[in-house]
N, C-alpha and C positions, 0 to 999 in steps of 0.2 A: 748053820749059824751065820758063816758069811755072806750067805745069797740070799737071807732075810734083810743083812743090814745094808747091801746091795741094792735092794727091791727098795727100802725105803729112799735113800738117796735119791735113787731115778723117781721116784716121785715126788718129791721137794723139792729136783731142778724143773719137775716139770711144771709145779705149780709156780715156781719164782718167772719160769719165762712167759710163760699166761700172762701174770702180774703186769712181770715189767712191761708186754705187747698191750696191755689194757691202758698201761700208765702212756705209752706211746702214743695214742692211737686217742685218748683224750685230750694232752699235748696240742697235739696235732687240729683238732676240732678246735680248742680255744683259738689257738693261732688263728685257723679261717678265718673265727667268727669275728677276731679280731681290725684281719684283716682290712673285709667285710665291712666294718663300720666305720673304719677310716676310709676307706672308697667312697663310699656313702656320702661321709662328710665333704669331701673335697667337693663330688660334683654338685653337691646342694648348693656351697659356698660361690661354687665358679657360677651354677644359676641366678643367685641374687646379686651377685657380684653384674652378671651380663643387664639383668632385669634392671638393674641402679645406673649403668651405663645410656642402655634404652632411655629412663626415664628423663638424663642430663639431657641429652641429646635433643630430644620431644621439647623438651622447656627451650632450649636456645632456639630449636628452628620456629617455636611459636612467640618468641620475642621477636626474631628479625622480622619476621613477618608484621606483625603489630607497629614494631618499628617505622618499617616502610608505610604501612599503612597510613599511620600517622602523617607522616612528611607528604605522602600524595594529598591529602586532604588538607593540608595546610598551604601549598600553595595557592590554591586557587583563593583563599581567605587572605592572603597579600597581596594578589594581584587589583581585590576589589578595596581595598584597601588603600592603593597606590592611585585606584580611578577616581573612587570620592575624595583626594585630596586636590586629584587637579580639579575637579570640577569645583572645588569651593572656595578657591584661590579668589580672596578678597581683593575688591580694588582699592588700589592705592593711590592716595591724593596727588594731585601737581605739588611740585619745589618751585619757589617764587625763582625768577633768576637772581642773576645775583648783579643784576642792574635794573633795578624798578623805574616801571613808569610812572609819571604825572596820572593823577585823576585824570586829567579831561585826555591823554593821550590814550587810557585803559578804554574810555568808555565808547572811546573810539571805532577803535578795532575791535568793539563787538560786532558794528556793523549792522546792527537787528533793531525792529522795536518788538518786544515782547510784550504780550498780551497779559490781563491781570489773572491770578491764577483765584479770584472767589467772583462770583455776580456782584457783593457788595462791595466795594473800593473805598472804605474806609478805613484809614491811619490809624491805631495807635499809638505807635512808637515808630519815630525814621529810625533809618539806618544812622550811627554815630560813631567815628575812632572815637573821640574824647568821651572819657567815661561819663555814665551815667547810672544812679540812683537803682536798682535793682531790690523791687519791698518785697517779692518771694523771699530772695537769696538776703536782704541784708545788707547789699554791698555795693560798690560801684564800681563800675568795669564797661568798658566798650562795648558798643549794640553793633555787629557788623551784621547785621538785617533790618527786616522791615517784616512788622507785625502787622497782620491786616484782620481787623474785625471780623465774628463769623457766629453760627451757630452751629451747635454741637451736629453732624451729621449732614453740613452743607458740604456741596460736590466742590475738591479741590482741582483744577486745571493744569494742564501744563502748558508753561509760556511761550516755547517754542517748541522746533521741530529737535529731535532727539535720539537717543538712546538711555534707558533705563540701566544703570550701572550697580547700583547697591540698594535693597532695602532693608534698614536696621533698625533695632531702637536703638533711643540714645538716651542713656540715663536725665540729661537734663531738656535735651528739647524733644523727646518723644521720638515716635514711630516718624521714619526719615525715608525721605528717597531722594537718591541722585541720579539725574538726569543732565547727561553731558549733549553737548551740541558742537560743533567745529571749533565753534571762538570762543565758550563760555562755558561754566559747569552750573546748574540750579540743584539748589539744595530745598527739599521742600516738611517742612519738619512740625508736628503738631498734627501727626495723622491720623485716625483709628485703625482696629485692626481690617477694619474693611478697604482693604485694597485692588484696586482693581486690573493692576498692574503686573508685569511680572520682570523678571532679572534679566537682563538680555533682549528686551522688547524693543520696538520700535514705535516712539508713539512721537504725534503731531500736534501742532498748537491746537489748544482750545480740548485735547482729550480729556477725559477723565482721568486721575490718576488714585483718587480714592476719594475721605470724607474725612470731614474735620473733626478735631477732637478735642485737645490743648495741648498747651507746653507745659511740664510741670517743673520747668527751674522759673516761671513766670505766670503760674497758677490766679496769682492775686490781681493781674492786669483784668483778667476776664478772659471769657473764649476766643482765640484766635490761633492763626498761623504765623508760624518763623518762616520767613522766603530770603533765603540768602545768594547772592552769586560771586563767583571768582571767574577772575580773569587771568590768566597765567599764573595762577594759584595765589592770587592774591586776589581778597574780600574788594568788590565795588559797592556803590549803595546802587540796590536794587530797580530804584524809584528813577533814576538816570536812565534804564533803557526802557523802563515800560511804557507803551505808548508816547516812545519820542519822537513818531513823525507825526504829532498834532499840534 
């Protein structure tokens, strides 16, 4: 009776310790698997973490580069920049002094006779300080030229020997060129676009400098040219040096 109830004991510690070695031994496997997938996680995280780093990195070096690129390329767009301003550097009129002379002392010291600047040599209008009637404009106001009759497309002249300094238009006396000389400046104004001249030129009495057109702040006189000159920046009448040794 006792070694039956014996017998059974040893077999109910043996199946408890089975048991509990089962319950161990799955324990154990969760943990791994556990483990395991927290590993897992980390180096995935440390991957995209590295791959996000990479990708900062790739954008900044292709900024500075674009950067630089930039600034290489824009130099040389200032330097030409800097060249077409000096080359269009306008000329700038004379300042009368600030002790004028007498008419006949001005016409003086031109020293030249100038040659007439159309084949036709007839007057419209002299040269006049005191104002005069202007039927374009309206109004009355000083003539500091001499208008010389012409037709549309006749060849205008230069009066003396020179340098070609400016050609511009000018809202009220047209298409202009000035042509400076040692002791005088000619302004020759009423031009078309047919010029035959250029900025910086060198041209001689009796050249061609273009062709005639109008004036349009004096439209209503009829077709001719404005010929103005200054003498130490101040206006002479024209008609005084041209052909003054006859």
């Amino acid at each position: 009776m006792r070694y039956s109830e014996n017998k059974r004991r040893s077999r109910k510690e043996r199946v408890g310790f089975f048991t509990a070695l089962s319950i161990c031994i799955v324990a154990v496997g969760m943990a791994a698997y556990s483990t395991y997938t927290s590993l897992t996680g980390i180096f995935d995280d440390s991957a995209t973490e590295t791959l996000a780093v990479n990708n900062i990195v790739t954008g900044v070096t292709e900024t500075e580069k674009e950067t630089v690129t930039e600034i290489e390329s824009t130099e040389p767009v200032t330097e030409t920049a800097e060249t077409e301003t000096e080359e269009e550097t306008e000329y700038e009129e004379e300042t009368p002094p600030a002790e004028t002379k007498s008419a006949l002392q001005t016409m003086v010291s031109v020293n030249t006779s100038l040659s007439y600047p159309l084949d036709k040599r007839k007057v419209i209008k002299e040269y006049s300080e005191e104002s005069v009637y202007n039927k374009t404009l309206n109004q009355w106001e000083a003539h500091t030229g001499v208008d010389f009759a012409c037709d549309v497309g006749d060849n205008v002249y230069s009066m003396g020997d020179g340098e070609v300094k400016k050609i511009y238009d000018d809202d009220l006396l047209g298409k202009t060129i000035i042509v400076k000389a040692p002791t005088y400046t000619a302004y020759y104004s009423g031009l078309s676009e047919n010029i035959k001249v250029e900025k910086g030129s060198t041209v001689k009495a009796g050249d061609v400098l273009g062709t005639a057109d109008n004036v349009p702040s004096e439209e209503l006189d009829g077709s001719h040219v404005h010929i103005s000159v200054k003498v130490d920046g101040q206006y002479i009448d024209p008609l005084s040096v041209i052909n003054n040794d006859e």
